[in-house]
C-alpha positions as CSV (number, residue, x, y, z in Angstrom):
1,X,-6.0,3.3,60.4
2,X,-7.1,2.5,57.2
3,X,-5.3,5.0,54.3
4,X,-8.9,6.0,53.0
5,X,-9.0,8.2,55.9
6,X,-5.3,9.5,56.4
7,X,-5.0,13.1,56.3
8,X,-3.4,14.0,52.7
9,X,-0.7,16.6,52.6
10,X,1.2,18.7,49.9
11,X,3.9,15.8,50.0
12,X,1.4,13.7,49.4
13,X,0.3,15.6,45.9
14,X,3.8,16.1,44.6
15,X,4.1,12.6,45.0
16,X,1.6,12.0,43.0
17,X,2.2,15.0,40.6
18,X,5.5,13.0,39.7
19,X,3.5,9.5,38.8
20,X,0.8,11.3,37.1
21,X,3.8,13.3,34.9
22,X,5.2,9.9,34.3
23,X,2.0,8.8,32.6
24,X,0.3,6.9,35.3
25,X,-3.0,7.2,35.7
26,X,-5.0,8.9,38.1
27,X,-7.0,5.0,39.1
28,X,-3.9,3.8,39.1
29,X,-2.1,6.1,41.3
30,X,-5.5,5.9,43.4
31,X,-5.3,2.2,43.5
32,X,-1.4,1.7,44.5
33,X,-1.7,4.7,47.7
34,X,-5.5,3.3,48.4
35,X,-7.2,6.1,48.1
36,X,-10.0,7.6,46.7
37,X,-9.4,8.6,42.9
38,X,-11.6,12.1,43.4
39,X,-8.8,12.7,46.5
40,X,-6.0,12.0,43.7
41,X,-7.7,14.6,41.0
42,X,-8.6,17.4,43.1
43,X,-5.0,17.8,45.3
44,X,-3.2,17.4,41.5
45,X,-5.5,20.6,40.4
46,X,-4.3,22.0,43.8
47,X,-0.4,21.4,42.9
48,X,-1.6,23.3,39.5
49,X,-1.5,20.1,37.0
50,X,-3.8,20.0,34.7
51,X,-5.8,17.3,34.3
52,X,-7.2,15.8,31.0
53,X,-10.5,13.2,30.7
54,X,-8.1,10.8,29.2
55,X,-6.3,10.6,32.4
56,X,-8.9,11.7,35.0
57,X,-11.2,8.1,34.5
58,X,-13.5,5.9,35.6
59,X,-12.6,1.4,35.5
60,X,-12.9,0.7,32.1
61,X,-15.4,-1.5,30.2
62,X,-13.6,-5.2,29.3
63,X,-12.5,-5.5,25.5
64,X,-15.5,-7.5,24.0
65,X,-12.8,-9.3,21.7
66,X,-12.1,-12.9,21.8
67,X,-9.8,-14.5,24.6
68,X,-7.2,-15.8,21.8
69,X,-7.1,-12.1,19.9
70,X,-6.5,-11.0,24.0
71,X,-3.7,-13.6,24.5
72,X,-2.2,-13.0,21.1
73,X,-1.7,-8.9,21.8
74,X,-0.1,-9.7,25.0
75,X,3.0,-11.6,22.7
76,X,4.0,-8.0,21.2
77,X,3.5,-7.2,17.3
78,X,7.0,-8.7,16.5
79,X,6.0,-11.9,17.5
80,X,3.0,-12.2,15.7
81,X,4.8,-10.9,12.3
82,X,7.3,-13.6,12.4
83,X,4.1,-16.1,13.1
84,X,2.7,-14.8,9.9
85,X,5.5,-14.6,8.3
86,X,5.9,-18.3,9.1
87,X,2.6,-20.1,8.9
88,X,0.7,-17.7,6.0
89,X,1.7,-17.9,2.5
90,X,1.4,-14.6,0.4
91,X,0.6,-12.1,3.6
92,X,2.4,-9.1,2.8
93,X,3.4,-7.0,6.0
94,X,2.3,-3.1,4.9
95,X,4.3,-0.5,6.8
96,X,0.6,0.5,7.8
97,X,0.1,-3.1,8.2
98,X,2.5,-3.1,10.8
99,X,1.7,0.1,12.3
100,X,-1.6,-1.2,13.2
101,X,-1.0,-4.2,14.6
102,X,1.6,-2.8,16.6
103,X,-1.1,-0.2,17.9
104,X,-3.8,-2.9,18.6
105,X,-1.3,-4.5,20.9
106,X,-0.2,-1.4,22.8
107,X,-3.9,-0.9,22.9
108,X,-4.9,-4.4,24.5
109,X,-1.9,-3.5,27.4
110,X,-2.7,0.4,28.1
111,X,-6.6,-0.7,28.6
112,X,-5.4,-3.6,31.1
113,X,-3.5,-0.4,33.1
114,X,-6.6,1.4,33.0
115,X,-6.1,3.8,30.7
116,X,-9.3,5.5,29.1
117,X,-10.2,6.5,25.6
118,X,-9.0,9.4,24.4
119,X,-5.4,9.0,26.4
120,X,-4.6,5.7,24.5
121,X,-5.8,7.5,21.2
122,X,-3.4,10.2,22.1
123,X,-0.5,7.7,23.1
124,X,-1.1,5.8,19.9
125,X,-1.5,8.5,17.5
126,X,-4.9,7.2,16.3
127,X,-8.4,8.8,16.0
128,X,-10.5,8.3,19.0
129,X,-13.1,6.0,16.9
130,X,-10.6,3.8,16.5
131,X,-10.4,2.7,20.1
132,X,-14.2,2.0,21.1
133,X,-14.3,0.0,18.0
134,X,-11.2,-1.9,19.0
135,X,-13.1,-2.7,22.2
136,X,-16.4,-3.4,21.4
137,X,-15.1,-5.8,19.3
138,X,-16.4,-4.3,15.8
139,X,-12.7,-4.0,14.8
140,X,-9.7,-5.6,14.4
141,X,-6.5,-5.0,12.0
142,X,-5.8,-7.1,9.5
143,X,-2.6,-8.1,10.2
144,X,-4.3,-9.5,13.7
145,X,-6.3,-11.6,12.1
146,X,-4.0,-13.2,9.9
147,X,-2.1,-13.8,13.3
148,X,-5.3,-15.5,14.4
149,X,-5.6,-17.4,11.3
150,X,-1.7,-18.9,11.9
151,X,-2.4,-19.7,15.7
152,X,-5.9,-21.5,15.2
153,X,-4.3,-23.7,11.8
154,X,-2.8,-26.4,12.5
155,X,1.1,-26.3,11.6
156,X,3.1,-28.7,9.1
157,X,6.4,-27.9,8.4
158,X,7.0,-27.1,4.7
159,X,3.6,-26.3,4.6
160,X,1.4,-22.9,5.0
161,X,-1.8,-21.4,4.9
162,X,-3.8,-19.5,3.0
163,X,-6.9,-18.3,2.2
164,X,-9.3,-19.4,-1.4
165,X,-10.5,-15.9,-1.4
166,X,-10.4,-12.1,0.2
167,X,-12.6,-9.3,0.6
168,X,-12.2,-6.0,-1.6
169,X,-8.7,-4.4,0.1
170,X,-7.9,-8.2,1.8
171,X,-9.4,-7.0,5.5
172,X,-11.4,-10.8,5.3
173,X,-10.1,-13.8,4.4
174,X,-12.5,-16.5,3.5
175,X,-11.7,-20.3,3.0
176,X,-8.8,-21.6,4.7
177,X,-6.7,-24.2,3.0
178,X,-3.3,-25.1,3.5
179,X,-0.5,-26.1,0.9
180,X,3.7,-26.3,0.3
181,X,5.6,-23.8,-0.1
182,X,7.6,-26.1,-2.7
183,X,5.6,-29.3,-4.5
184,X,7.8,-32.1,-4.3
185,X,6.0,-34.9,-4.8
186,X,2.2,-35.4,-6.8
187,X,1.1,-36.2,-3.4
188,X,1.5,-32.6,-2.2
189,X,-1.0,-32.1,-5.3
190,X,-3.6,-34.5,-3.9
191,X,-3.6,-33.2,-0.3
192,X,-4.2,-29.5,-1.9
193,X,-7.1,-31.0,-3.6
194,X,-8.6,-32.6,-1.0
195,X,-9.6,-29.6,1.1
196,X,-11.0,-27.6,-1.9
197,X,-14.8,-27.7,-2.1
198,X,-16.7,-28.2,-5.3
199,X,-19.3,-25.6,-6.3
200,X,-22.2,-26.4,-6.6
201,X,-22.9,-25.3,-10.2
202,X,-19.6,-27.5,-11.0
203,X,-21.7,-30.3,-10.9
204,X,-24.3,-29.6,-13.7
205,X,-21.6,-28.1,-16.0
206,X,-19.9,-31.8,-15.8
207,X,-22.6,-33.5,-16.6
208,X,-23.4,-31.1,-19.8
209,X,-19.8,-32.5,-20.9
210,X,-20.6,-35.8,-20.6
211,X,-18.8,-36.6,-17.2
212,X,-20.7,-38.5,-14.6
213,X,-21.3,-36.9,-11.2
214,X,-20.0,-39.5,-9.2
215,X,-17.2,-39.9,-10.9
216,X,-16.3,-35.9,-10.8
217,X,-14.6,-36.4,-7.6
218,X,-12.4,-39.1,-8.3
219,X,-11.1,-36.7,-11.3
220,X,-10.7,-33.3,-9.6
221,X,-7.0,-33.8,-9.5
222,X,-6.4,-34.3,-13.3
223,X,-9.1,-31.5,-13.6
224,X,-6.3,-29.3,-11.7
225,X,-3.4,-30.6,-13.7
226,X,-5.5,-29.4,-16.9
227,X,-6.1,-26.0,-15.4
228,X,-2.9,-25.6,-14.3
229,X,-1.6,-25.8,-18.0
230,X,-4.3,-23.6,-19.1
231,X,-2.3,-21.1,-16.8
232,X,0.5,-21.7,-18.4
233,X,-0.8,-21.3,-21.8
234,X,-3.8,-18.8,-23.0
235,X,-5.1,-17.8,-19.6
236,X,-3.6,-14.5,-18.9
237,X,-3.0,-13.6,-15.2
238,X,-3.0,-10.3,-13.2
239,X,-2.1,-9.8,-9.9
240,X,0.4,-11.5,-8.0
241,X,2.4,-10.2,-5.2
242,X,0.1,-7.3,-3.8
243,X,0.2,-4.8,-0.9
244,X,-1.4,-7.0,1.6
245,X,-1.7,-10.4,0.3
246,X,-0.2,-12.4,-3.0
247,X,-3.6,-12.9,-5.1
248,X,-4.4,-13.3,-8.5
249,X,-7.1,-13.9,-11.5
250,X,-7.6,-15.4,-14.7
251,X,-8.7,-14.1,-17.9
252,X,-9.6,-16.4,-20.8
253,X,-9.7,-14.8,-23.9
254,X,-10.1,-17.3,-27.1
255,X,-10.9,-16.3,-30.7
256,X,-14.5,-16.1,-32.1
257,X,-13.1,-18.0,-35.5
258,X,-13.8,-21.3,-34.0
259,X,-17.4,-21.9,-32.3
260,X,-15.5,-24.8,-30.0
261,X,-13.6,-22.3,-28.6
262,X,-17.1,-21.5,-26.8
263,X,-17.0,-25.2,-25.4
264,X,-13.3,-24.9,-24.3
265,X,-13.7,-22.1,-22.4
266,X,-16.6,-23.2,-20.9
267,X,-14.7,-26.8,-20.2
268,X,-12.3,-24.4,-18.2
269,X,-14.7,-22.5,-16.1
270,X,-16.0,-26.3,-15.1
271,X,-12.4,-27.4,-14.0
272,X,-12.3,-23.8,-12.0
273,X,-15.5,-24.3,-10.5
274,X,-14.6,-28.1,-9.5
275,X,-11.8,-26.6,-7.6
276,X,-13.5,-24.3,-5.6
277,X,-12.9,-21.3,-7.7
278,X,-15.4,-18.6,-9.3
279,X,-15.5,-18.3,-13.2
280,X,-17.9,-17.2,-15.7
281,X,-18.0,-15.8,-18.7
282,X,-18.2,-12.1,-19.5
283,X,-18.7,-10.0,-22.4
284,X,-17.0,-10.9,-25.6
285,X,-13.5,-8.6,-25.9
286,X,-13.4,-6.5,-29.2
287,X,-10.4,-6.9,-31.2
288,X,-7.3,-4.9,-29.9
289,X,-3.5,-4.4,-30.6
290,X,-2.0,-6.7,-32.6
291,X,-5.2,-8.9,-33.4
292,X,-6.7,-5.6,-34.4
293,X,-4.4,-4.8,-37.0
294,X,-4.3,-8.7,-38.7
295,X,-5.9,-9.4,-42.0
296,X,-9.0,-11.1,-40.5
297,X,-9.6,-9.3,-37.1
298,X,-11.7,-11.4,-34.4
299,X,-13.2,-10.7,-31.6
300,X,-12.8,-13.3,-28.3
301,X,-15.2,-15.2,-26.0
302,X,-14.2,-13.8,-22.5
303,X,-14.2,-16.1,-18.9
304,X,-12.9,-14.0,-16.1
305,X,-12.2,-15.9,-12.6
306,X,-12.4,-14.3,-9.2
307,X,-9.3,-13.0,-7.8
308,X,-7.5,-15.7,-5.4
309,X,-4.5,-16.3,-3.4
310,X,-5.2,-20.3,-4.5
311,X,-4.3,-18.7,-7.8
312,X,-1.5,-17.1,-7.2
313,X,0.1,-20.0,-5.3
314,X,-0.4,-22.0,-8.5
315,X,1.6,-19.6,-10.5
316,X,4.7,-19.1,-8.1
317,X,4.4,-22.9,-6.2
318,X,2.5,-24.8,-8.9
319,X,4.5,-23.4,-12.3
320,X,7.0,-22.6,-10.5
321,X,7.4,-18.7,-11.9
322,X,8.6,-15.9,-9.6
323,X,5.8,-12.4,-9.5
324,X,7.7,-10.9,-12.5
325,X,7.8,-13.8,-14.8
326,X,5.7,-14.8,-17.4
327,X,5.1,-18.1,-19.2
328,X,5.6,-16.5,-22.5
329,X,9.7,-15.7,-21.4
330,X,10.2,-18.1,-18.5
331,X,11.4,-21.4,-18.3
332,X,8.5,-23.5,-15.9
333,X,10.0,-25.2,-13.0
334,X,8.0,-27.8,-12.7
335,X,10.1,-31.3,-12.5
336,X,7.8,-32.7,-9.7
337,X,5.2,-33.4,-12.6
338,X,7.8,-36.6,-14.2
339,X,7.0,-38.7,-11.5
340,X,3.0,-38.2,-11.4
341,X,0.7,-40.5,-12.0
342,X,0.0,-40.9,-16.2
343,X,-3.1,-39.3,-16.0
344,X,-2.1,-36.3,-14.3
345,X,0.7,-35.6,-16.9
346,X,-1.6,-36.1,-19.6
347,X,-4.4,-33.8,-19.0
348,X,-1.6,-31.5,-18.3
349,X,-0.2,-31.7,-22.3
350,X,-3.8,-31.7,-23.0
351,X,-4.3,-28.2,-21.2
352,X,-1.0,-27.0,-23.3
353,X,-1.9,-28.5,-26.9
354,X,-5.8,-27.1,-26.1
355,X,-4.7,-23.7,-25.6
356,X,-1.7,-23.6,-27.8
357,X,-1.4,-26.7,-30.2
358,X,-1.9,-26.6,-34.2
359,X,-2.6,-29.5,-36.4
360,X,-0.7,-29.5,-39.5
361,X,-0.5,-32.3,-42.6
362,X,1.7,-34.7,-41.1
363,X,2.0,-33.3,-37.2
364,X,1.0,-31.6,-34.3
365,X,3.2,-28.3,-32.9
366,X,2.9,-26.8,-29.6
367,X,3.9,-23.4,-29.4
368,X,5.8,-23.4,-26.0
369,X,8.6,-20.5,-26.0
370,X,10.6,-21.1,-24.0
371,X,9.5,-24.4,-22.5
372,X,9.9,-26.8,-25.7
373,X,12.2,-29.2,-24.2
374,X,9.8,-29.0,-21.2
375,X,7.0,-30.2,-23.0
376,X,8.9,-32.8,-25.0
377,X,10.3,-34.9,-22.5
378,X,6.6,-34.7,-20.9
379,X,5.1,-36.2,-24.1
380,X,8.1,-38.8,-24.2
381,X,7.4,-40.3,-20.9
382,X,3.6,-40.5,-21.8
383,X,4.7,-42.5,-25.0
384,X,4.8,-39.9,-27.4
385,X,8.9,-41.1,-29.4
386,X,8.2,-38.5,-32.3
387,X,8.2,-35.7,-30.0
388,X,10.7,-33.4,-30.2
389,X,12.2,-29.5,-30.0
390,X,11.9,-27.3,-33.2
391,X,14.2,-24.8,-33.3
392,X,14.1,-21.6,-35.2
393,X,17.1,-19.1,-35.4
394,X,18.7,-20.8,-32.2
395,X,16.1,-21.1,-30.4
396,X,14.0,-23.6,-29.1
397,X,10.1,-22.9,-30.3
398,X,7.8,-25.1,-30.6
399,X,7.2,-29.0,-29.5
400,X,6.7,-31.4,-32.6
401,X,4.9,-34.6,-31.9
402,X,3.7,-36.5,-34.6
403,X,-0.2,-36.8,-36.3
404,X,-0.5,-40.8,-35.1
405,X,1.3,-40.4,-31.6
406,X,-0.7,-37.5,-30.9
407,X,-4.1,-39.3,-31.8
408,X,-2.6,-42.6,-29.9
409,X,-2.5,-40.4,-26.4
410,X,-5.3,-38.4,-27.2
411,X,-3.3,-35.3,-27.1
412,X,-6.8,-33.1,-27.5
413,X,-9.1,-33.0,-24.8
414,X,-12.0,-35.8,-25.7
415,X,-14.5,-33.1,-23.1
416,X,-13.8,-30.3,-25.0
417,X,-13.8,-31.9,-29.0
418,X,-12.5,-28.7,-30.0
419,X,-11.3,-27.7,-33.4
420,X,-7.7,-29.2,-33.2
421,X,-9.5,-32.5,-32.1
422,X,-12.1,-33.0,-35.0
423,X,-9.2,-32.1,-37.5
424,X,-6.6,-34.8,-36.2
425,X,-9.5,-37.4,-35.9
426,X,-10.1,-36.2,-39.9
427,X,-7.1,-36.8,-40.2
428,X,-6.5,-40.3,-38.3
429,X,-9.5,-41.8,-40.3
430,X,-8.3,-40.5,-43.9
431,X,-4.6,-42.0,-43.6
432,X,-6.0,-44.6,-41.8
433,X,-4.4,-44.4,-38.3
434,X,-6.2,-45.6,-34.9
435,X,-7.6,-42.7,-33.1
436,X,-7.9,-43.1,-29.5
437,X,-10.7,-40.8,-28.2
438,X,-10.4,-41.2,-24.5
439,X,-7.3,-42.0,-22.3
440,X,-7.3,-45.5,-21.2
């Protein structure tokens, strides 16, 4: 005789009373004796349990979410942290972070045991919206798709990945790249390169400095050895390590006493833009603090970039500066950069002696605090013998390199032909000393 049609007793409903009290469901209960679910319900209401819509249900709809999010929920939320941990570069596990994905995974294996709506909400602690949006697919937690993100990548070892940009509060990531966790070679630099798309705006700025389209390719990499300096020099950053991923911006601020400046900033927007990255000028800043209180206060031309994890990976992988350090105090770790190609170290000086470098009489100082001896040894191996450290009450302050060796590099960007530039090559042709104005 088939069980549909055995006679049910009041054995048969404590039976069930004590699966139902251990949280199985009514369908499932149903399902395991072979009976009809309706039997199951009405014998429990004659036993005197109370039964709630969350467990008295009907089969439920499939999850509409992808196979791989599926397959991924079913290897448990601790899994999937240590994959982001492993594979992502600047993710930042939230305790709500965690929370969440830890409840999308419970969810994912309640619905497969046929649970319903409002009895996973109640298990999970959530709000009942949360669940029909988790499986009609219009959801999905953050930290689950970063754990997406590190399953679908492929994997190199001392290498993660991470995105160019995020939505407003991280949810989306945009513009997958991957990169090392530690440079160690200029090679590492190319590869990162590579994969970064140039704007298409970069491409009409170039050309307004004089640099030939097809030949803007073949440069990007000096173009990011140039912006990375400018990081290290006027380019103030914000961000860095934030709640749910490691992101950060730049904001160019440069004096309104010298019209160049205009061209310089815009020269660094270019190099941003050539790299994939958002930059444009904004309204000039009045001045404020210090510069507000000099004997000639200026205002500044303002660039401001998008906010980017590509950013922040420069500061802590590419300068080499943990969240809390700043270029101003901190020694740059960047001894990967002596064994890069010529060109790639100079545009690199050029980005520091742009942003901080002063002509005087006889010589040319970089203020680098605290990274004189840094930026000496980089101008010796380009050629530069009169470079040096000068040192001022004990410390190390500034980098001296002399008028001619600074011409013969060029030390000044010959794009930008900003202020320092015109007054060394013054300089070069009334003493009478060659003036190199492009790199050979």
């Amino acid at each position: 005789m088939s069980r549909q049609h055995i006679r049910r007793t009041t054995e048969d409903a404590r039976r069930w009373q004590e699966k139902y009290l251990e949280g199985k469901s009514i369908l499932k209960i149903a399902e395991e004796d072979e009976t009809d679910p309706k039997l199951v319900s009405a014998w429990l209401r004659k036993v005197g349990v109370v039964t709630k819509q969350g467990r008295h249900r009907v089969i439920q709809p499939p999850i509409q979410q992808p196979n791989e999010v599926i397959e991924l929920a079913a290897r448990g939320a601790a899994t999937l942290l240590k994959l982001v941990e492993e594979r992502i570069w600047g993710a930042q596990s939230s305790q709500w972070g965690t929370s969440q994905l830890d409840n999308f995974c419970r969810f994912v294996s309640l619905h497969h045991e046929g649970e319903g709506v409002e009895e996973i909400a109640n298990t999970l602690g959530v709000h009942r919206s949360t669940i029909p949006s988790w499986r009609k697919g219009l959801a999905l937690p953050y930290m689950m798709k970063l754990a997406v993100a590190a399953s679908s990548h492929a994997f190199e070892p001392g290498w993660k990945i991470l995105p160019m940009r995020l939505s407003s509060g991280a949810g989306e990531q945009m513009g997958w790249i991957s990169a090392p966790v530690r440079i160690s070679t200029y090679q590492d630099i190319e590869k990162v390169v590579a994969q970064l798309p140039v704007l298409p705006l970069a491409v009409d700025k170039a050309a307004r400095f004089g640099i030939d389209p097809s030949k803007l390719n073949d440069m990007r990499t000096e173009l990011f050895g140039y912006l990375l300096a400018m990081m290290a020099g006027d380019s103030s950053k914000s961000g860095g390590k934030l709640e749910r991923f490691a992101s950060m911006n730049l904001d160019l601020q440069l004096t309104l006493k010298h019209d160049s400046n205009e061209r310089l900033g815009r020269f660094v927007c270019m190099c941003a833009n050539t790299l994939g990255l958002e930059m444009k000028r904004i309204a000039d800043k009045a001045p404020t603090g210090m510069t507000r209180l000099g004997k000639q206060p200026s205002a500044a031309y303002r660039w401001i970039s998008e906010r980017s994890p590509l950013l922040a990976w420069r500061f802590s992988v590419g300068l080499g500066l943990s969240w809390k350090e700043r270029t101003s105090y901190n020694r740059l770790h960047m001894d990967w950069i002596f064994t890069s190609p010529r060109g790639f170290r100079l545009r690199f000086a050029q980005g520091l002696a742009d942003s901080d470098g002063a002509v005087h009489l006889r010589n040319v100082r970089i203020t680098t605090v605290p990274n004189a001896e840094f930026v000496s040894l980089l101008l010796r191996g380009l050629g530069a013998k009169s470079a040096h450290v000068i040192t001022e009450g004990g410390q190390p302050i500034r980098t001296y390199i002399s008028s001619r060796d600074a011409a013969n590099l060029p030390l000044f960007n010959e794009f930008v032909r900003g202020y320092r530039y015109e007054r060394l090559r013054a300089r070069a042709e009334k003493v009478g000393f060659p003036f190199v104005t492009a790199p050979s």
